[in-house]
N, C-alpha and C positions, 0 to 999 in steps of 0.2 A: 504494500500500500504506500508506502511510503517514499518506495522507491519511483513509483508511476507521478508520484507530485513532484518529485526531484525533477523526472524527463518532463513533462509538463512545465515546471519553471525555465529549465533548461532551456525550451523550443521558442516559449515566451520571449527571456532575454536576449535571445538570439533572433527571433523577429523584430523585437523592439529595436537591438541593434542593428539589424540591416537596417528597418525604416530610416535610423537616423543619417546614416553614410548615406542612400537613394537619396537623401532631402539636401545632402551637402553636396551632390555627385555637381550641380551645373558651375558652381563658381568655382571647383574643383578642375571641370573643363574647358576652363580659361590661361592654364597653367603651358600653353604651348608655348613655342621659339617665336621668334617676331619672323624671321624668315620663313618657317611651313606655313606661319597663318598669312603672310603676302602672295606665295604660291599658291596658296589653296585658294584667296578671294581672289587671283588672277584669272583663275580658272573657267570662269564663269560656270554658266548652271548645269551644264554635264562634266563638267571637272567636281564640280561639289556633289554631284550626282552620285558620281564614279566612288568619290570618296566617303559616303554614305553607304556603299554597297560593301564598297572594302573591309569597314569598321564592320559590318553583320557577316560578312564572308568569315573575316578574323575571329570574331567570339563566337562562333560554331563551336569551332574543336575544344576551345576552353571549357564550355559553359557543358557540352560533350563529357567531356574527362572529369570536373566537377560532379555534376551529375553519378557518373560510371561512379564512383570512387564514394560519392557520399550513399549511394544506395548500396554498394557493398559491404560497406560500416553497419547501415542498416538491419540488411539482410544479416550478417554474422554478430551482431552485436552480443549473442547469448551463448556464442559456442565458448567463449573460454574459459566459461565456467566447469 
């Protein structure tokens, strides 16, 4: 019993802490080089296009492998007992 209010808290504060990083994430993505961010507004709108496709192409495999890894934690959480 006691242990299910532990995982419970646990999922909580780890919601809570993603929300708060998701709510800091935009002036976080302001932290570019002065020179990508002159290339990329040189670009015009299929250059920014392009680079919109890029950034979801890129966090596929990560978001992939996060995913893989934390459902495997999951799935095994009680064998080593």
């Amino acid at each position: 019993m006691k242990r299910s209010l532990t995982i419970r808290f646990a999922v909580f504060a780890a919601l809570c802490l993603f929300l708060a990083l998701v709510s800091f994430a935009p002036p976080a993505a302001a932290q570019g080089c002065a020179m990508c961010y002159q290339n990329a507004s040189a670009s015009g709108p299929q250059g920014a296009q392009a680079l919109r496709h890029g950034i979801l192409i890129l966090m596929l495999p990560t978001l992939t492998l996060f995913t893989g890894i934390f459902a495997l934690i999951y799935r095994r959480r009680n064998v080593a007992r």
